[in-house]
C-alpha positions as CSV (number, residue, x, y, z in Angstrom):
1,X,0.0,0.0,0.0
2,X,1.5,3.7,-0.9
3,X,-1.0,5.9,-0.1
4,X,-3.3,6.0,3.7
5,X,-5.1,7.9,4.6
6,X,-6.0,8.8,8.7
7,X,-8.0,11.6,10.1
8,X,-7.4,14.5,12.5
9,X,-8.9,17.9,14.0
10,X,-7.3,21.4,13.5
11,X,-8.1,24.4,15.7
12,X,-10.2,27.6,14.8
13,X,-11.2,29.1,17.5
14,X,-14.5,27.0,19.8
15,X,-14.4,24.3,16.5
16,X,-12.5,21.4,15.3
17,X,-12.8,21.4,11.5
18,X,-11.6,17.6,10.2
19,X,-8.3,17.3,8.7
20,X,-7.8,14.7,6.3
21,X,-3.8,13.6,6.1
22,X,-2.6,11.5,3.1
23,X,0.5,9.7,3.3
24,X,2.2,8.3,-0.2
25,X,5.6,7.1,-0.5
26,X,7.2,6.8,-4.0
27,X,10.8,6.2,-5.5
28,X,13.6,8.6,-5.6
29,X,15.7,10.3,-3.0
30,X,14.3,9.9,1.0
31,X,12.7,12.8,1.2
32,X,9.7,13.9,4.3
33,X,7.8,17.0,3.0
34,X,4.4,18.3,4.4
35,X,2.1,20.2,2.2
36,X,-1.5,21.8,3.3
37,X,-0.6,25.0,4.6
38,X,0.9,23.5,7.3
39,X,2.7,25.6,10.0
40,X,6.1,25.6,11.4
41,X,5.0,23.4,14.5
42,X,3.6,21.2,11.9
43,X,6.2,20.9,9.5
44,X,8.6,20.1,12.6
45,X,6.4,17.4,12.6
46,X,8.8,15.1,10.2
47,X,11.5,15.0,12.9
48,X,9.1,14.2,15.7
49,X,7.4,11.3,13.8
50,X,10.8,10.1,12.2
51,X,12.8,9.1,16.1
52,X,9.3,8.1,17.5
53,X,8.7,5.5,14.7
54,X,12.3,4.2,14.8
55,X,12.0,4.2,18.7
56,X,9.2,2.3,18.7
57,X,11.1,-0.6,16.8
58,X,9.5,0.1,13.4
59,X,11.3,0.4,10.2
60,X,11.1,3.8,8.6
61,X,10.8,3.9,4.9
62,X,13.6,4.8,3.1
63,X,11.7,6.6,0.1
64,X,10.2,9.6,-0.7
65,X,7.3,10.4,1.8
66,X,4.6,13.3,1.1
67,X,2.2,14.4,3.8
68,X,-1.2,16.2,2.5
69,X,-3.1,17.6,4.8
70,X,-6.4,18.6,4.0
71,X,-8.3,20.7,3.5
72,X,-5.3,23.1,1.7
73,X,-6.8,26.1,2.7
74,X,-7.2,25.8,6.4
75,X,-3.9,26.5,8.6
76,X,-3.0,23.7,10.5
77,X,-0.8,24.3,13.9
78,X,0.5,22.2,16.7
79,X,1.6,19.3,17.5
80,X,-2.0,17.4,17.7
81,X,-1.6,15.8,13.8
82,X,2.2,14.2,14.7
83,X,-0.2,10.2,15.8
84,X,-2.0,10.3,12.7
85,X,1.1,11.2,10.3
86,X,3.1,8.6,12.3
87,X,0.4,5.8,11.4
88,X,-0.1,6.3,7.9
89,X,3.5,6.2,7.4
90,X,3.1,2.6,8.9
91,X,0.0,2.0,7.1
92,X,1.7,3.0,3.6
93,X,4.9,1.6,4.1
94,X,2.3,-1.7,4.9
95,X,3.4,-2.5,8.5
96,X,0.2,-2.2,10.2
97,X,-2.8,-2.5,8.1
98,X,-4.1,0.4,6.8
99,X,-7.6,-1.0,6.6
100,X,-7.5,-1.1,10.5
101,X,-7.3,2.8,10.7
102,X,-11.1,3.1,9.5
103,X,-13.4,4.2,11.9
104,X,-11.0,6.2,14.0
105,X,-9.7,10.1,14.4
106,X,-6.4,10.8,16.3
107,X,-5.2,13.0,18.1
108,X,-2.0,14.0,19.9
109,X,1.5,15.0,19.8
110,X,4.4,12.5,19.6
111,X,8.1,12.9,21.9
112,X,10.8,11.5,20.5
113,X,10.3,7.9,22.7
114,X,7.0,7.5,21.0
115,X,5.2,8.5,24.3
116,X,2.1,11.2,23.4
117,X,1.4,14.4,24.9
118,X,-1.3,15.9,26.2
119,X,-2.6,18.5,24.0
120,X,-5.0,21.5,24.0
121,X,-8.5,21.1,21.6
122,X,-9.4,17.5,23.1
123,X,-13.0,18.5,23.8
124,X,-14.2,20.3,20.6
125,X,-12.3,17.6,18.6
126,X,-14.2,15.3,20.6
127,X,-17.5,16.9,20.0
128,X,-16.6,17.1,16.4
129,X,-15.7,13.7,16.1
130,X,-19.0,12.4,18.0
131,X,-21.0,14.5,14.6
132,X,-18.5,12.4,11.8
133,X,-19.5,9.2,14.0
134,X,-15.6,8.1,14.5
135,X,-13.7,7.0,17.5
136,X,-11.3,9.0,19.1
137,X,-7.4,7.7,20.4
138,X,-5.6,10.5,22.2
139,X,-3.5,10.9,25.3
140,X,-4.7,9.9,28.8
141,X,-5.6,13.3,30.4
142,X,-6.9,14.8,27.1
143,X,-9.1,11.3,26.8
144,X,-10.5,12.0,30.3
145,X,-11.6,15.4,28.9
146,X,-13.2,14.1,25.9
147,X,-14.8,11.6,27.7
148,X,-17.1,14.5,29.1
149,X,-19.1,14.5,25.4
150,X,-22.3,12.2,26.2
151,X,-21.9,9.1,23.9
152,X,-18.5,9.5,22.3
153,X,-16.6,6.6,22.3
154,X,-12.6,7.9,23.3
155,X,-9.5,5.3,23.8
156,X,-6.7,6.6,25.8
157,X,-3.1,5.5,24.8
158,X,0.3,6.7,26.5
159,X,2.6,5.3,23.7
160,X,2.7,4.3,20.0
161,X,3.1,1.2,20.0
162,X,0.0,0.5,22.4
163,X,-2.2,2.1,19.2
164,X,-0.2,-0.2,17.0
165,X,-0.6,-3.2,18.9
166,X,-4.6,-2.7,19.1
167,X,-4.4,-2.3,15.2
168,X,-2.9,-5.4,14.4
169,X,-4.5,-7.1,17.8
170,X,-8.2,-6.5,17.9
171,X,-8.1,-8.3,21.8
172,X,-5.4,-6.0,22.7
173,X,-8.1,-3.1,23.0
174,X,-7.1,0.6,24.9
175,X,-8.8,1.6,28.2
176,X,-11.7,3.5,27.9
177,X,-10.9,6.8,30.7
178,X,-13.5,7.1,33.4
179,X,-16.5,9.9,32.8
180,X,-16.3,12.9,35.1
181,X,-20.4,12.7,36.4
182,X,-20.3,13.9,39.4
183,X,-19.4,17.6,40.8
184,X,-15.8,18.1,41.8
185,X,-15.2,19.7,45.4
186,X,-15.5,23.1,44.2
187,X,-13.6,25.4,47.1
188,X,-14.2,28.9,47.2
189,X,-13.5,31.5,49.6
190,X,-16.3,32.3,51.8
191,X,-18.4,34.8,52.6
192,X,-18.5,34.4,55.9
193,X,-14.5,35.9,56.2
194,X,-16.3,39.5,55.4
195,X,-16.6,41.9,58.2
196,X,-19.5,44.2,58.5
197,X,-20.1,45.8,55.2
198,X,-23.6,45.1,55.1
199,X,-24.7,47.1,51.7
200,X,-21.5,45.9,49.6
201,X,-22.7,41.9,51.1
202,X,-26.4,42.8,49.8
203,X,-25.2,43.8,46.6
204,X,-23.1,41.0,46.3
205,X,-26.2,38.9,46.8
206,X,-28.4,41.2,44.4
207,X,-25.9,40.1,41.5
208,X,-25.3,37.3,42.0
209,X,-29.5,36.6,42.1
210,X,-29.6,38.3,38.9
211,X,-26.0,37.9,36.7
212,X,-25.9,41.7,37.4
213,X,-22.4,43.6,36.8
214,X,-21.2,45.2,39.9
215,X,-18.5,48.0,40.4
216,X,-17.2,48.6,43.9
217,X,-15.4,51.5,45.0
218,X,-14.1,52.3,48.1
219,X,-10.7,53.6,49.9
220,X,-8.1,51.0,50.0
221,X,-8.0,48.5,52.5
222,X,-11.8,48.0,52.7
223,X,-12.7,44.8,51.2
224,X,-13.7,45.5,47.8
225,X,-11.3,42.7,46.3
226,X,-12.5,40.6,49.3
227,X,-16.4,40.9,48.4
228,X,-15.4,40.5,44.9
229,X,-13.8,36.9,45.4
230,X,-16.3,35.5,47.0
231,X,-18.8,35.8,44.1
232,X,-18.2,32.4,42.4
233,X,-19.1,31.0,46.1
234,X,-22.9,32.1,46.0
235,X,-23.4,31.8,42.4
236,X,-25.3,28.3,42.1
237,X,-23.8,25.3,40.7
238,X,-23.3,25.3,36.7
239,X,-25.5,23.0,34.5
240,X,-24.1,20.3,32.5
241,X,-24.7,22.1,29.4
242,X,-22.5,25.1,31.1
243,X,-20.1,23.1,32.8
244,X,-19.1,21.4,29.5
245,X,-19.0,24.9,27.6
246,X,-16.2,26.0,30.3
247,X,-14.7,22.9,29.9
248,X,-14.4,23.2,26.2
249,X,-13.0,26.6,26.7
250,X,-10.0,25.4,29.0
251,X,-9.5,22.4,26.5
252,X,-9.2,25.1,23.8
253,X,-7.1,27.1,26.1
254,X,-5.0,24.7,27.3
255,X,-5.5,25.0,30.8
256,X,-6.2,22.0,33.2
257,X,-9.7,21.0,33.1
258,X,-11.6,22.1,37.2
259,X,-14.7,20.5,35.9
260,X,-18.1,22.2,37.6
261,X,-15.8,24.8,38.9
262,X,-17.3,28.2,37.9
263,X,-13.9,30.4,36.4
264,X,-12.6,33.4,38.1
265,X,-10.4,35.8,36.3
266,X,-8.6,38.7,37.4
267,X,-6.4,40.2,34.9
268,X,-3.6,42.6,36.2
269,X,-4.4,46.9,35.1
270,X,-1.5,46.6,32.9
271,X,-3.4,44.1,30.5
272,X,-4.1,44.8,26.7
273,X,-7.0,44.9,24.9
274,X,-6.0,42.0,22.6
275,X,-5.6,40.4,26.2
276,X,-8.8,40.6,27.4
277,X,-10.8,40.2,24.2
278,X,-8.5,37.8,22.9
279,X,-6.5,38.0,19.5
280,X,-3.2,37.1,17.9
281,X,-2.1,36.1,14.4
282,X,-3.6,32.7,15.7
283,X,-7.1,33.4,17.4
284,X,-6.9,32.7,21.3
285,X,-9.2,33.1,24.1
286,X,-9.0,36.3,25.8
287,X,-10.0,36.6,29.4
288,X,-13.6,37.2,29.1
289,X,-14.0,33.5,27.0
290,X,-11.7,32.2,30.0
291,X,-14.3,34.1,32.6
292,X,-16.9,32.4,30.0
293,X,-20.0,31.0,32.9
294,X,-17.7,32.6,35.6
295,X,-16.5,36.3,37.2
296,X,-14.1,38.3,35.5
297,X,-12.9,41.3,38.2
298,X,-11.2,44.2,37.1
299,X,-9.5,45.6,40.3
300,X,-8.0,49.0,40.1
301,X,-10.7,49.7,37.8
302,X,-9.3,53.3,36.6
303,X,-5.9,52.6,36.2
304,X,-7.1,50.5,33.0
305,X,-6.3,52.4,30.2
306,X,-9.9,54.0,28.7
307,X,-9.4,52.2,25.1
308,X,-8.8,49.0,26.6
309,X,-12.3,49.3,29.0
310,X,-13.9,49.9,26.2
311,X,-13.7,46.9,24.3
312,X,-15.5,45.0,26.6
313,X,-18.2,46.8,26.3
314,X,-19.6,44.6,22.9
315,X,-18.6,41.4,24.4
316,X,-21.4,42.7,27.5
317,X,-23.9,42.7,25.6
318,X,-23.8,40.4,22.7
319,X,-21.8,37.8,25.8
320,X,-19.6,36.5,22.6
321,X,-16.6,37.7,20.8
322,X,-16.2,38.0,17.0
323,X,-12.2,37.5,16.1
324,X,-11.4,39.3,12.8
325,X,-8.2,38.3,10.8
326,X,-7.2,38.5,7.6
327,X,-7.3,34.5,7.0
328,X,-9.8,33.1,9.6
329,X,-12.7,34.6,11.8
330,X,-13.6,32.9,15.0
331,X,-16.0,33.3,17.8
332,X,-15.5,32.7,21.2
333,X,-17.9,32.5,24.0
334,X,-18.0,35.5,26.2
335,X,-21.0,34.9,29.0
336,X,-19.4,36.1,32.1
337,X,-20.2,38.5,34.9
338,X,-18.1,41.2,35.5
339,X,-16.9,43.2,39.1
340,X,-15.0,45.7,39.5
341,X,-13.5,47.8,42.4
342,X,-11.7,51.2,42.1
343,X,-10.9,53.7,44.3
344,X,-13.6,57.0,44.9
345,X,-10.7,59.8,44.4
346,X,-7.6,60.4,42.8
347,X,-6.1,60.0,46.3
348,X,-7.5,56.8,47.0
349,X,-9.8,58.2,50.1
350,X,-13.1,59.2,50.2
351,X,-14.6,62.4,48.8
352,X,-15.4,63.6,52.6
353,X,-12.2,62.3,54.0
354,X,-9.8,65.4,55.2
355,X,-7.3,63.8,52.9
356,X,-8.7,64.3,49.8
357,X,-9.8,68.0,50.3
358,X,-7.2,69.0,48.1
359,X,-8.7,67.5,45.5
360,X,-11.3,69.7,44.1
361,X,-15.0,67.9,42.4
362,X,-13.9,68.6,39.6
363,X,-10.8,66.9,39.6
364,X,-13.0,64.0,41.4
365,X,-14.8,64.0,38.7
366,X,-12.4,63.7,35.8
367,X,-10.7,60.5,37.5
368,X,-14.0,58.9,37.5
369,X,-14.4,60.6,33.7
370,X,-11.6,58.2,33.0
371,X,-14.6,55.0,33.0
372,X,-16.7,55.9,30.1
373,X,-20.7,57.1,30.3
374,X,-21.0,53.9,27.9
375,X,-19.2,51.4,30.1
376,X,-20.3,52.4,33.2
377,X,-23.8,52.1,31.6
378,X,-23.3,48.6,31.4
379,X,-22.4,48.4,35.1
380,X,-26.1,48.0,37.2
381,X,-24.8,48.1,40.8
382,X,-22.5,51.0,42.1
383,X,-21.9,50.4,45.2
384,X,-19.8,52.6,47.7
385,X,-17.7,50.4,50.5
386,X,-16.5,52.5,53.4
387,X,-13.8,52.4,55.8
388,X,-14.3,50.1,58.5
389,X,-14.8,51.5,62.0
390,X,-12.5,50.0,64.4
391,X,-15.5,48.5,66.7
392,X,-17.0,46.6,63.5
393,X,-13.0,45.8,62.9
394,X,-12.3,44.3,66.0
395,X,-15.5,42.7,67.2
396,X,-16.5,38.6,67.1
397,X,-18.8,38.8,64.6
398,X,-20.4,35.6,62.7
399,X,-21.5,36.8,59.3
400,X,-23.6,34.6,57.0
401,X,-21.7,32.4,55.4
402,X,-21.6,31.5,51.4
403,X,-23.9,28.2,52.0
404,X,-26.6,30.5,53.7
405,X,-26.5,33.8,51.0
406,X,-26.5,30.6,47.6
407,X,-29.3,29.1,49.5
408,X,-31.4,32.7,49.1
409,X,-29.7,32.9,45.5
410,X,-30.6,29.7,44.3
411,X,-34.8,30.6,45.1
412,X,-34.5,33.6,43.4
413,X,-32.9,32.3,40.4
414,X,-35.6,29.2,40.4
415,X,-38.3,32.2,40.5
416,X,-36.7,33.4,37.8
417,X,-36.3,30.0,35.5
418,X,-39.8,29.4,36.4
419,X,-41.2,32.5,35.4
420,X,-39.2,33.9,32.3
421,X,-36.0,31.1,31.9
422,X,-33.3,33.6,32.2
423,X,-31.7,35.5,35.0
424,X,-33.5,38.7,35.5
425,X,-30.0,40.6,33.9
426,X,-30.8,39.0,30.8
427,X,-33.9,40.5,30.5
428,X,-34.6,42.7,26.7
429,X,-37.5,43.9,24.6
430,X,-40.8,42.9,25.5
431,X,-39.7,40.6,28.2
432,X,-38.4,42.9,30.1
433,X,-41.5,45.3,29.9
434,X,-43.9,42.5,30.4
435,X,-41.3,40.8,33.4
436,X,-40.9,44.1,34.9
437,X,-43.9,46.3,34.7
438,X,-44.7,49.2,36.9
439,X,-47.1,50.2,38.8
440,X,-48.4,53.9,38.7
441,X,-47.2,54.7,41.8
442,X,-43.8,53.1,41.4
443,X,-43.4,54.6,37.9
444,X,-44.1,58.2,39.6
445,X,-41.0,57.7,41.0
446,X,-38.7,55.8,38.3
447,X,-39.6,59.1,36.5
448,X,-38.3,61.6,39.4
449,X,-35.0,59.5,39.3
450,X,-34.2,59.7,36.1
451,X,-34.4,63.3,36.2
452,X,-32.5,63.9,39.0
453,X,-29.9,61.0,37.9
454,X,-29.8,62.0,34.3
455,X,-30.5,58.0,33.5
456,X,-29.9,57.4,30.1
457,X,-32.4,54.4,28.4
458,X,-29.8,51.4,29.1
459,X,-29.6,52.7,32.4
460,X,-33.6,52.7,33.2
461,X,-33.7,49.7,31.9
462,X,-30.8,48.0,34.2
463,X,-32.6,49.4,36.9
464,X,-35.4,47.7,36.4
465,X,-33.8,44.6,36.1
466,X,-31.9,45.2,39.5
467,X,-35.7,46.0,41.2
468,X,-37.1,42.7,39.8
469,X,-34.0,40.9,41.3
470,X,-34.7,42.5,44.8
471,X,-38.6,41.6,44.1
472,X,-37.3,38.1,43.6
473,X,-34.7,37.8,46.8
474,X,-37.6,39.4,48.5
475,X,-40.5,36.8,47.3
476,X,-42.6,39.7,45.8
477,X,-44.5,38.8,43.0
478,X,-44.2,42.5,41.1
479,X,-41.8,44.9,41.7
480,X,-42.7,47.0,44.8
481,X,-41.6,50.7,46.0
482,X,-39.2,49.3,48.8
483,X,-37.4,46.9,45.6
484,X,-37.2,50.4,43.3
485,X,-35.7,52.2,46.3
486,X,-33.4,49.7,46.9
487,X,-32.4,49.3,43.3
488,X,-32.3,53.3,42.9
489,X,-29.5,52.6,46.0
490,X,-27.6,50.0,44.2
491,X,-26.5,53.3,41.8
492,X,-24.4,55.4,44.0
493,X,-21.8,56.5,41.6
494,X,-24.2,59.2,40.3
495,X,-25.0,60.2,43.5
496,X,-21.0,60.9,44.2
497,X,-20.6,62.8,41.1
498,X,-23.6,64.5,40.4
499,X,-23.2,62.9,37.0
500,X,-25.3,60.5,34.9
501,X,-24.8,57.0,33.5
């Protein structure tokens, strides 16, 4: 036999189009060349397949070999393709049998012992591969990751020569990796560590109930990153469906798999744009696909340059992110919640702290002119968190812990699956004037607000949202006057600078 032919997956961004490798040996000089637009990982690929085939006791072919890889038009990188180039080698140079490779799609890179690697892609390729109605071979921990896709059969193999050996030895089959079913521990810091801060706890609560944003601000030494990493601990557990979108993400990613474990990102001030949208000549996740089903907290809020802010404001409303190149376009998955925390001054201190009365409200005003009115639009909870007085500081207290305030969460998010079948911060269009409807008297006030607040549209209508969450946390069936207050509350930033969203 001169020509086989095996199967693979590429990477473009969240998908795993099929590769189709061709291997055809001829007469003439030894020569190993790789066609297909194939990259320079890929094209390294020759010396990587060459010691693992002659370290695995096989006979490489002293002849001309040519590697296609198709499609031609789709850029192939990585190391993911070296298991199936290794085995149509064999196959064409007849010692395995190349009928034996029907059937199957593999995946993984080879070291120069013939051992595989572990890989990033294994779930989309897997999910891919479940569609074409093939099996999957790949590395042990990328196996256990593909084994998460419900009815895809997955082999796991360490070496080469055990995927030889159950080519030519149909008894001699691989282990099958064990399904992740249940919910790993998931451990999060708790709630319960917090201190006083009663209104910055409430709104923690408030967003979490309804996948609101939040922005904290506050002099240093408050809290504010505290409050924001406990978050993931109230938020309740992720679905299947969700739990195997973030999985797929880390897969792509290349991160170790925490499987049920809701993400938590927070990117230091200094990051780009392309870092937290994602980007590169080859598409990656940024940090809002890695925060995908998870928190993504921006501390330091205004030391982020304003350009760089401002590209997250799409990804918050459309919760996906188109990557535009000049030879592929990818979308990633972009479904997260964001807090922030920044401080109320250029100082750092509060506005009526004796520190910052050098600073005039006009200069207070300009550093907080450094978040755009667009951004902060997008933001539904501003929520001041004060210095601690010493007596709060140093007393035994026994705040509510993370089990009690997800308890309360997880009733008002049932309310809310029940009644609509999205959080309350997902709410648009007729929904969210039939979900959050007014009545006269409540509307009497809404109206006062946003003249006094200057509310723009996408303002008034995250305040509603935020007042159907508090109706929810509350048990109301409509949204009352004590929920409006309360939600009117939840937007102190205006308050501070006299400004509007």
């Amino acid at each position: 036999m001169t020509v086989a032919i095996t199967y693979s997956r590429a990477h473009l961004g969240m998908v795993a189009p099929e590769v189709t490798i061709e291997a055809h040996l001829s007469g003439g000089l030894p020569a190993f060349s790789i066609v297909g637009l194939a990259e320079a990982a890929v094209r390294e690929a020759k010396d990587r397949v060459r010691s693992a085939i002659l370290n695995s006791q096989f006979d490489f072919p002293n002849a001309r070999i040519t590697v296609n890889m198709a499609p031609a038009d789709l850029p192939k990188q990585g190391g993911q393709f070296d298991l199936a180039i290794a085995l149509g080698i064999l196959a064409a140079s007849e010692q395995i049998d190349g009928k034996a490779l029907d059937g199957y799609e593999w995946l993984g890179e080879l070291s120069l012992g013939g051992y595989l690697r572990r890989g990033p892609g294994a779930l989309p390729a897997a999910l891919a591969c479940q569609r074409a109605g093939r099996v999957l071979v790949c590395n042990p921990e990328n196996a256990q990751e593909a084994s998460l896709v419900e009815n895809q059969v997955v082999f796991a193999a360490d070496h080469l020569l055990q995927v030889t050996r159950m080519l030519c030895d149909p008894s001699a089959a691989l282990p099958r990796p064990n399904r992740l079913l249940a919910a790993a521990p998931s451990h999060y810091p708790d709630l319960a560590d917090v201190k006083g801060q009663h209104a910055a706890r409430r709104a923690l609560e408030i967003a979490a109930a309804g996948r609101h944003n939040l922005l904290y601000f506050g002099p240093p030494g408050t809290g504010k990153t505290l409050l924001a990493s406990r978050l993931p601990g109230i938020l309740p557990p992720l679905t299947d469906a969700e739990a195997l979108e973030v999985a797929a993400v880390q897969s792509v990613a290349g991160q170790a798999m925490q499987w049920r474990k809701r993400p938590y990102r927070a990117p230091h001030h200094s990051a780009s744009a392309a870092a937290l949208i994602g980007g590169g000549s080859v598409p990656r996740p940024g940090e809002v696909t890695l925060a995908h089903r998870g928190v993504l907290f921006l501390d330091e809020l205004a030391e982020f340059p304003r350009a760089v802010l401002d590209v997250l404001r799409e990804p918050m409303e459309s919760q996906s992110v188109n990557i535009a190149r000049a030879a592929r376009h990818c979308q990633f998955p972009a479904n997260f919640q964001l807090v922030a925390a920044m401080n109320p001054t250029p100082g750092g201190y509060a506005a009526n702290d004796p520190r910052s009365a050098r600073y005039s409200r006009e200069q207070i005003q300009k550093y907080i002119a450094r978040l755009s009115g667009p951004f902060l639009d997008r933001i539904d909870l501003h929520i001041e968190v004060p210095t601690l007085a010493k007596e709060v500081l140093l007393a035994h207290q026994h705040p509510e812990s993370s089990a009690t305030v997800r308890a309360r969460v997880g009733q008002a998010w049932d309310r809310q699956m029940a009644r609509q079948g999205c959080a309350n911060g997902e709410l648009a269009g007729q929904e969210l004037d039939r979900f959050c409807a007014l009545g006269q008297a409540e509307q009497q006030l809404l109206e006062k607000a946003i003249d006094r607040l200057g509310l723009s549209a996408r303002a008034y209508h995250r305040l509603l949202r935020v007042a159907r969450t508090v109706a929810d946390l509350n048990g109301q069936p409509s949204i009352d006057r004590q929920a409006l207050i309360e939600a009117l509350n939840c937007r102190q930033l205006e308050k501070l600078t006299g400004a509007g969203g």
